[in-house]
DSSP file (Angstrom, degrees, kcal/mol; ACC not computed):
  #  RESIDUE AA STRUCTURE BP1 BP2  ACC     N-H-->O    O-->H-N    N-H-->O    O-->H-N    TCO  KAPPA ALPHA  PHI   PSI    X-CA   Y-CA   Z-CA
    1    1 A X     >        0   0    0      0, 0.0     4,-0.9     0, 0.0     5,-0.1   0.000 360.0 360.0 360.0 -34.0  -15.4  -62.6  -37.8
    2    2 A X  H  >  +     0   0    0      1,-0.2     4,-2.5     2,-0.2     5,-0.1   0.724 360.0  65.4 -78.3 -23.6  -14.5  -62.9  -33.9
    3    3 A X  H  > S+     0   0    0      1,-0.2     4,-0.8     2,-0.2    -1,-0.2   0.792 109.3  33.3 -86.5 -23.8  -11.1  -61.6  -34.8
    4    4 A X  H  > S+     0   0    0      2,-0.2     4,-3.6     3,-0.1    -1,-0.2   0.722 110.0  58.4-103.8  -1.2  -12.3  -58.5  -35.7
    5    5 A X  H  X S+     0   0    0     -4,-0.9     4,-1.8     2,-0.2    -2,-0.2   0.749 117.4  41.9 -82.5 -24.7  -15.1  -58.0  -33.6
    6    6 A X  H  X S+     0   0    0     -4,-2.5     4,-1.5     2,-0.2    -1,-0.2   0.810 106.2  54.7 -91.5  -9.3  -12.4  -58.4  -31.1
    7    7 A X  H  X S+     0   0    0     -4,-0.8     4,-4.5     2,-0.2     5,-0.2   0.838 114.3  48.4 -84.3 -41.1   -9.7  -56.3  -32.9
    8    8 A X  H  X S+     0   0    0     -4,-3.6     4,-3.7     2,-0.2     5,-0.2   0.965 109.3  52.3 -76.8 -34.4  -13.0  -53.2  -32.7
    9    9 A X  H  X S+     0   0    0     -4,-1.8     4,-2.6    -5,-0.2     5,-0.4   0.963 106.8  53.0 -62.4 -44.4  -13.5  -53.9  -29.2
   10   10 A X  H  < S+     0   0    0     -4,-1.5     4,-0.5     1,-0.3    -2,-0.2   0.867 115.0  43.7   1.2 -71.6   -9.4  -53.4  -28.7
   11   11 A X  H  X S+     0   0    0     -4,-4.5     4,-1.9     1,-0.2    -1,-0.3   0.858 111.7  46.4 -82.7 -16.8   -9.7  -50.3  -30.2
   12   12 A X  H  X S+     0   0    0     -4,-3.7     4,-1.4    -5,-0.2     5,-0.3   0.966 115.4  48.1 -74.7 -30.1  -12.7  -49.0  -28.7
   13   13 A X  H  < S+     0   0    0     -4,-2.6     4,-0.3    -5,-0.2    -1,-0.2   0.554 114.7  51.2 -86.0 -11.9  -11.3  -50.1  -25.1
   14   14 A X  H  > S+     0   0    0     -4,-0.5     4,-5.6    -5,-0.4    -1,-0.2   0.903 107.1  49.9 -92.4 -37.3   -8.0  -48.3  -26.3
   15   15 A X  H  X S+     0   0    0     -4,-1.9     4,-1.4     2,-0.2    -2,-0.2   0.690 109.2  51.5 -46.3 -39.3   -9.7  -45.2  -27.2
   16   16 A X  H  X S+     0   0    0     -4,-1.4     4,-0.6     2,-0.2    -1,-0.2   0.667 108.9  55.3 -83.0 -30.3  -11.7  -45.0  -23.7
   17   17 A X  H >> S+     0   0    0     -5,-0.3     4,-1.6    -4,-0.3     3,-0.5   0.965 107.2  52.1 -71.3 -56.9   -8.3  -45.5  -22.0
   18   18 A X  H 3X S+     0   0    0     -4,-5.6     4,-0.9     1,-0.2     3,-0.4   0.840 109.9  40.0  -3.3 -87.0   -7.3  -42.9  -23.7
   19   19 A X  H 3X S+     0   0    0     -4,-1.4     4,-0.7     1,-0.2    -1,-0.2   0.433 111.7  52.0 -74.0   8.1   -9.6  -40.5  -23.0
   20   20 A X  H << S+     0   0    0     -4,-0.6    -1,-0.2    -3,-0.5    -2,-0.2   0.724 113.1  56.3 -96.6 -19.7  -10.1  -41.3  -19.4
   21   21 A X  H >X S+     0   0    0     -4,-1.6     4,-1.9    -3,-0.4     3,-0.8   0.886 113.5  38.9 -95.4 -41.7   -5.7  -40.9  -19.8
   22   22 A X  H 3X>S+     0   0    0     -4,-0.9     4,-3.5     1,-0.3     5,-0.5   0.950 114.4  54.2 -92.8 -34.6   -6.1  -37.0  -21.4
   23   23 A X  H 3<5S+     0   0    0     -4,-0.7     4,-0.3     2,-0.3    -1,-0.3   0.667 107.4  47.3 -55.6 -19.7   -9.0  -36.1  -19.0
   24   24 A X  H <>5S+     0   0    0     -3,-0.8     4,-1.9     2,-0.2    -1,-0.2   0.690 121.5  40.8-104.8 -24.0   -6.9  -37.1  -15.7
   25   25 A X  H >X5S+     0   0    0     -4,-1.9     4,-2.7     3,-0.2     3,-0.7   0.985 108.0  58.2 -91.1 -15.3   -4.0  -35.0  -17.2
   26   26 A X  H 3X5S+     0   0    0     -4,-3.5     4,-0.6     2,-0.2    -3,-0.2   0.911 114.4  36.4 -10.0 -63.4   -6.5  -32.6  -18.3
   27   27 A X  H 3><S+     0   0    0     -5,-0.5     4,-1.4    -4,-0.3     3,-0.4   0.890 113.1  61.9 -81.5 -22.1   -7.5  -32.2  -14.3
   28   28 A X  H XX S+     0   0    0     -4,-1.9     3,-1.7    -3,-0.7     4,-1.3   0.999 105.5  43.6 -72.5 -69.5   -3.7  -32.6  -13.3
   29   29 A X  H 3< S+     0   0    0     -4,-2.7    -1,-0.2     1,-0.3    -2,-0.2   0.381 111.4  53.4 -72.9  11.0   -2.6  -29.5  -15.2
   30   30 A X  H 3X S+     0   0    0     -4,-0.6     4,-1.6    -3,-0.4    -1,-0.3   0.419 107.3  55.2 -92.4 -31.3   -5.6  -27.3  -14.0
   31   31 A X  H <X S+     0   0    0     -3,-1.7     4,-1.9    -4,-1.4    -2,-0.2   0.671 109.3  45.2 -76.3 -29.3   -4.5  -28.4  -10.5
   32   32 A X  H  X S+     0   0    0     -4,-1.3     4,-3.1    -5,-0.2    -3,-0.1   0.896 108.9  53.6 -46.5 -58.5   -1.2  -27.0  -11.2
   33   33 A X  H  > S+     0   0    0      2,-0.3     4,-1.6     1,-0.3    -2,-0.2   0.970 111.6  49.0 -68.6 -62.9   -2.6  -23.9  -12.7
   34   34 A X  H  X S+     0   0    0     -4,-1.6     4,-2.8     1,-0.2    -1,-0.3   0.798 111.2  44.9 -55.6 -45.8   -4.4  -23.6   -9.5
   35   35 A X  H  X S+     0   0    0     -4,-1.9     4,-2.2     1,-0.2    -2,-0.3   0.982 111.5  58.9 -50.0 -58.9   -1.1  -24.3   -7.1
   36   36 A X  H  X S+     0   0    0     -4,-3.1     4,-1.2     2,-0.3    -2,-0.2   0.813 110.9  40.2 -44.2 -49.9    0.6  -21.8   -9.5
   37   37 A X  H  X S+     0   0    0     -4,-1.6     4,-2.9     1,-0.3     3,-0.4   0.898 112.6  53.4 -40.8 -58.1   -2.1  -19.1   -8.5
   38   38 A X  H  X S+     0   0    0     -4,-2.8     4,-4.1     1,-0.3    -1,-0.3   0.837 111.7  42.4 -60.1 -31.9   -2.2  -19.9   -5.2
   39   39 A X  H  X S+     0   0    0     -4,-2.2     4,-2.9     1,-0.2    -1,-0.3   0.818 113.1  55.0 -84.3 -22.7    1.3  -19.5   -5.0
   40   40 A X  H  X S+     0   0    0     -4,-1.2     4,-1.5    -3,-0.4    -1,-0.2   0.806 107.7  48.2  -4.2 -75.5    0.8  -16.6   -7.0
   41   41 A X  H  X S+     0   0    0     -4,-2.9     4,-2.5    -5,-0.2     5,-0.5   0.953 115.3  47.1 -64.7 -45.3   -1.9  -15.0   -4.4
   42   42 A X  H  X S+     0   0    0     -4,-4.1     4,-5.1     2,-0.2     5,-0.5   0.986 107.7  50.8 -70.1 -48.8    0.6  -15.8   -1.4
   43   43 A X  H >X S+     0   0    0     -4,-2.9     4,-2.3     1,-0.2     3,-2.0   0.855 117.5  43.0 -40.4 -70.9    3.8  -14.3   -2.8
   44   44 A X  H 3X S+     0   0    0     -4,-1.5     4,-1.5     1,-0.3     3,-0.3   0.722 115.0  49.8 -28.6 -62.4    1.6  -11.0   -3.6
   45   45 A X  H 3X>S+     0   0    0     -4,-2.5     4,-1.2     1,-0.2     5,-0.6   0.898 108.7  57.0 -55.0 -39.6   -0.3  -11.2    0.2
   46   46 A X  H <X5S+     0   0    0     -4,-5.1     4,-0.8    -3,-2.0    -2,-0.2   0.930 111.2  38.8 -68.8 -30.5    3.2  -11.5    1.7
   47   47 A X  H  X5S+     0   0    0     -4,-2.3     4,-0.7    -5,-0.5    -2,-0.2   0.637 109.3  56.2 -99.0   0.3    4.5   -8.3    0.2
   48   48 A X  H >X5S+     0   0    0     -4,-1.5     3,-0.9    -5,-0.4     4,-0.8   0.882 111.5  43.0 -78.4 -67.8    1.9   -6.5    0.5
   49   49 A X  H 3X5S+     0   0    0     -4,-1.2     4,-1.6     1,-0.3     5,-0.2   0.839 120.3  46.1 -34.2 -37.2    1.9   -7.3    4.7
   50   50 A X  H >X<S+     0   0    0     -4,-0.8     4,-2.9    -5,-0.6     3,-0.6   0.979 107.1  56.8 -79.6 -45.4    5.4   -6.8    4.5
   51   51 A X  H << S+     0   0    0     -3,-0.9     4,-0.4    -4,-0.7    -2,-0.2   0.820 112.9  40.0   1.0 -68.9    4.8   -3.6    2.4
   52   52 A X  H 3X S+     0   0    0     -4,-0.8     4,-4.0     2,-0.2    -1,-0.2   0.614 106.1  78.4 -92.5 -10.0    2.4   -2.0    5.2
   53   53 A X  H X< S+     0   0    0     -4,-1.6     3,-0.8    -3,-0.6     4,-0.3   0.997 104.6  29.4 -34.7 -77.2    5.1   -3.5    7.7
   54   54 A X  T 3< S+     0   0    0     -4,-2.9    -1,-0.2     1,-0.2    -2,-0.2   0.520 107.6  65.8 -72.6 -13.4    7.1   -1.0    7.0
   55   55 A X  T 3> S+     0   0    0     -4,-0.4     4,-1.4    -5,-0.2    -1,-0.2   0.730 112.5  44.9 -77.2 -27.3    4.7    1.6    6.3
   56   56 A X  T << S+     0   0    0     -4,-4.0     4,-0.3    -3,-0.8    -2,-0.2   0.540 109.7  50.3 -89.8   3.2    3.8    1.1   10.1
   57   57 A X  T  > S+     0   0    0     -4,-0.3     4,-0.5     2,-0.2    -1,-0.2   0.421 109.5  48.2-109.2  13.1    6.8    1.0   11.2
   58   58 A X  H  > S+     0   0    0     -5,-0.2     4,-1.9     2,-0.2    -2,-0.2   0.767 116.8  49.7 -99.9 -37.9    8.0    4.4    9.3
   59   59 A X  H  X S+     0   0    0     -4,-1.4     4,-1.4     2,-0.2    -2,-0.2   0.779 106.6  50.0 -68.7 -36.6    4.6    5.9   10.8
   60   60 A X  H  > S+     0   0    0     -4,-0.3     4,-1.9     2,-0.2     5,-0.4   0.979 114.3  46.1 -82.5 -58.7    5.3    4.8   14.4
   61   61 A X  H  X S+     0   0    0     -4,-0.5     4,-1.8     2,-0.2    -2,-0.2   0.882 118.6  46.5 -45.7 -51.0    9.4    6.5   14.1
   62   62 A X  H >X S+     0   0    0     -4,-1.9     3,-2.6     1,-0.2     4,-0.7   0.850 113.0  40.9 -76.6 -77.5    7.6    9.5   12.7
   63   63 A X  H 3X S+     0   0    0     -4,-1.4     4,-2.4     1,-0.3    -1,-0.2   0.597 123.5  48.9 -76.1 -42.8    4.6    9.8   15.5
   64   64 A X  H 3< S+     0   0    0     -4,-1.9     4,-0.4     1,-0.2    -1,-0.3   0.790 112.6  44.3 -66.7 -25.8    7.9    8.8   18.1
   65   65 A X  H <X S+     0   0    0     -3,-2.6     4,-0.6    -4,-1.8    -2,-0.2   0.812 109.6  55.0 -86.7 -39.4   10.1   11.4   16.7
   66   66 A X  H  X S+     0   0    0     -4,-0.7     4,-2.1    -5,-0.2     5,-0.2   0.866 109.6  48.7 -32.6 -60.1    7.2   13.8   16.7
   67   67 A X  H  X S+     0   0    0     -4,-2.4     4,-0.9    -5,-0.3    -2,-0.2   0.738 109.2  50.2 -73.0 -16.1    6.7   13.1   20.7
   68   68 A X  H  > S+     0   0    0     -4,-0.4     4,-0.8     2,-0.2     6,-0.3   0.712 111.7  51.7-100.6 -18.4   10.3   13.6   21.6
   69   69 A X  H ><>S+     0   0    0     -4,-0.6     3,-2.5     1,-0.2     5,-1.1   0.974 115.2  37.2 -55.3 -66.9   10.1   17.0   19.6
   70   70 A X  H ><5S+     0   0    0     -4,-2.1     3,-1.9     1,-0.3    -2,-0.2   0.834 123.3  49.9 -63.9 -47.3    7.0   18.5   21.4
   71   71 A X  H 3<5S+     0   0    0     -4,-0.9    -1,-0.3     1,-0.3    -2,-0.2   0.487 115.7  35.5 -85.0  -8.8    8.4   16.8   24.8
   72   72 A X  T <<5S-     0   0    0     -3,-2.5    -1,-0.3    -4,-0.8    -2,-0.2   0.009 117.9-103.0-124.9  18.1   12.3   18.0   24.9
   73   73 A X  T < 5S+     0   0    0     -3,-1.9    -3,-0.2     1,-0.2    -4,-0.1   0.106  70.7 146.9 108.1 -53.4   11.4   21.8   23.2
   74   74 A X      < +     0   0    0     -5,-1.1     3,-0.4    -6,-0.3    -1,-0.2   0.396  33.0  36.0-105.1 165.4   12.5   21.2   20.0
   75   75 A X  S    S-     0   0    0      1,-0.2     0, 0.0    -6,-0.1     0, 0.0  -0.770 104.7 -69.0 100.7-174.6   11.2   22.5   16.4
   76   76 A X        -     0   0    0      2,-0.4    -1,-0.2    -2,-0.1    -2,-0.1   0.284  66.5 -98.9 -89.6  -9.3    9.9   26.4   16.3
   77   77 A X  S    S-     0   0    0     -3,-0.4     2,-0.3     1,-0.1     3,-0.1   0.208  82.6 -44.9 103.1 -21.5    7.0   25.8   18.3
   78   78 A X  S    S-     0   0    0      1,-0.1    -2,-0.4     2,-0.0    -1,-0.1  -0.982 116.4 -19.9 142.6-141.8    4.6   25.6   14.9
   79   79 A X  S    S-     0   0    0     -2,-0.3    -1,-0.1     1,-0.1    -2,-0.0   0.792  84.7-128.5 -76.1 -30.3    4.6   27.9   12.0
   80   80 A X  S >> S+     0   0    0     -3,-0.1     3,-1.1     2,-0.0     4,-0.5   0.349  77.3 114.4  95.3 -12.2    6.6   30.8   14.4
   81   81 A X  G >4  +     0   0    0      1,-0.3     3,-1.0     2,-0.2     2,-0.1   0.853  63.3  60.1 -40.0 -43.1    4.1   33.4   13.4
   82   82 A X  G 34 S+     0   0    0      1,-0.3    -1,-0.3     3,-0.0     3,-0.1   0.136  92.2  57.9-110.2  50.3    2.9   33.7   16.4
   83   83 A X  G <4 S+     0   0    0     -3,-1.1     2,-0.4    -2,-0.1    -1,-0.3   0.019  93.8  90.9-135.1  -6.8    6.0   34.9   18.5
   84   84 A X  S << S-     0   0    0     -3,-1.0     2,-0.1    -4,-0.5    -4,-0.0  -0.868  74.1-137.2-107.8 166.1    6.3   37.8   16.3
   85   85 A X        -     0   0    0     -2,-0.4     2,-0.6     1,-0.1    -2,-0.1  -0.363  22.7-106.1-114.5 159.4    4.7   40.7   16.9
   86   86 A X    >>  -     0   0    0      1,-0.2     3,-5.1    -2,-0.1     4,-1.1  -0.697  17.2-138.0 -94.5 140.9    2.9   42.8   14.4
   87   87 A X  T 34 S+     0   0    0     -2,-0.6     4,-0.3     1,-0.3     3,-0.2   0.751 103.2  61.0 -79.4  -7.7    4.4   45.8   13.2
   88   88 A X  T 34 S+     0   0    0      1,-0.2    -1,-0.3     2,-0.1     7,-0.2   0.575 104.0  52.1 -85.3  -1.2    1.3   47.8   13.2
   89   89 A X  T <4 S+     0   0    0     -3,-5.1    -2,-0.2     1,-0.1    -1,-0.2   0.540  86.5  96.3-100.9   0.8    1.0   47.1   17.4
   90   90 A X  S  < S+     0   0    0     -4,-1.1     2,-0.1    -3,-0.2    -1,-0.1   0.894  92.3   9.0 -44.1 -47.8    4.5   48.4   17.6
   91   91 A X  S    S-     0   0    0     -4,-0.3     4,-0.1     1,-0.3    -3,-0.0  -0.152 114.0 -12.4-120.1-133.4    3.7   52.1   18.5
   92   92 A X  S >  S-     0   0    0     -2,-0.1     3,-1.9     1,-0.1     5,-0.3   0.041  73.5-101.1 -62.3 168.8    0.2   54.0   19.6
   93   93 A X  T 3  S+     0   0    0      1,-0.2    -1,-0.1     2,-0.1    -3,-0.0   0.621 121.4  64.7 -86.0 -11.9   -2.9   52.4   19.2
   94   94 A X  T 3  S-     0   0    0     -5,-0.0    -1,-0.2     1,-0.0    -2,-0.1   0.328 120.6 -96.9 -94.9  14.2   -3.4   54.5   16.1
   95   95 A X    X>  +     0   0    0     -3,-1.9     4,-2.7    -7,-0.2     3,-2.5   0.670  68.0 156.5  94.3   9.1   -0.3   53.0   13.9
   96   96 A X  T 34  +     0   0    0      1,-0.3     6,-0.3     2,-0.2     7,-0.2   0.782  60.3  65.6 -47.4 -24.5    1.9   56.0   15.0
   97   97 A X  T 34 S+     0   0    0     -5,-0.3    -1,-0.3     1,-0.2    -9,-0.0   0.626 109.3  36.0 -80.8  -8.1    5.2   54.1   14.3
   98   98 A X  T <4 S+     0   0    0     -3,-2.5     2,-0.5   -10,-0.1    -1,-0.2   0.669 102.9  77.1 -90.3 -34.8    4.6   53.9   10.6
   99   99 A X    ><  -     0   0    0     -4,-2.7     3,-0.5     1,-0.2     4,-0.2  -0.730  64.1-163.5 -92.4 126.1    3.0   57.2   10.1
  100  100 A X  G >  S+     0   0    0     -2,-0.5     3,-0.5     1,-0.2    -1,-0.2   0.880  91.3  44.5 -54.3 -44.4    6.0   59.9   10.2
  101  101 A X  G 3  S+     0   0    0      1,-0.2     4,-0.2     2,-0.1    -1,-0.2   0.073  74.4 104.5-112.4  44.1    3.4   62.3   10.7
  102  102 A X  G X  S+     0   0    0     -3,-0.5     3,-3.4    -6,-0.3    -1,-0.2   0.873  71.8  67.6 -60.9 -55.8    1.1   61.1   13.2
  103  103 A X  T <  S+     0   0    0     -3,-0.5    -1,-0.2     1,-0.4    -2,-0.1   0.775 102.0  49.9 -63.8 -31.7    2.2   63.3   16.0
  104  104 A X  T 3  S+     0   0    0     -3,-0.1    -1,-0.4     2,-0.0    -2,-0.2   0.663 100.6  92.8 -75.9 -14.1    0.8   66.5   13.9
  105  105 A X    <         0   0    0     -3,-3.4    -3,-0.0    -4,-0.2     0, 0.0  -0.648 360.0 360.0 -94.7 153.6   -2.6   64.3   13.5
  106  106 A X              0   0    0     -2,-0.2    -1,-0.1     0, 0.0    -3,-0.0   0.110 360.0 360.0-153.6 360.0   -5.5   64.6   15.8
């Protein structure tokens, strides 16, 4: 009778070892999972920073390339519209250089 009363304690004490055994790797692969993330979360945060790296360093060459235009001359000035002249101020204030026959009107 002691020989099985010790043989169920045996198994119950093997059974709690057990579980106390799937329950620490239980938290061991959830701790993983979690490193995995994280590692997960940095790659992703490092290319984005490098990502806008470069987006600020493509904005600062444009804004510099911009300043050396306007500061040595260079480009048209803006659209250029407005260094030509309109062909209706060309002659009289009444559009004579278009109209052939202006000079008979009064």
């Amino acid at each position: 009778m002691q020989a099985i009363k010790d043989k169920l304690n045996d198994l119950s004490a093997m059974r709690k070892a057990k579980a106390e055994a799937r329950e620490e790797e239980k938290a061991e692969k959830e701790l993983a999972k979690a490193r995995v993330e994280v590692a997960h979360e940095v790659r992703m945060a490092k290319e984005a920073e490098a990502a806008m790296d470069l987006h600020v360093h493509k904005a600062v060459e444009k804004a510099a390339e911009h300043e050396r235009k306007q500061h040595h001359g260079g480009g048209s000035g803006g659209s250029g519209n407005n260094n030509r002249r309109d062909i209706y101020d060309s002659g009289s204030e009444n559009g004579s250089a278009l109209d052939p026959y202006a000079q008979w009107r009064n």
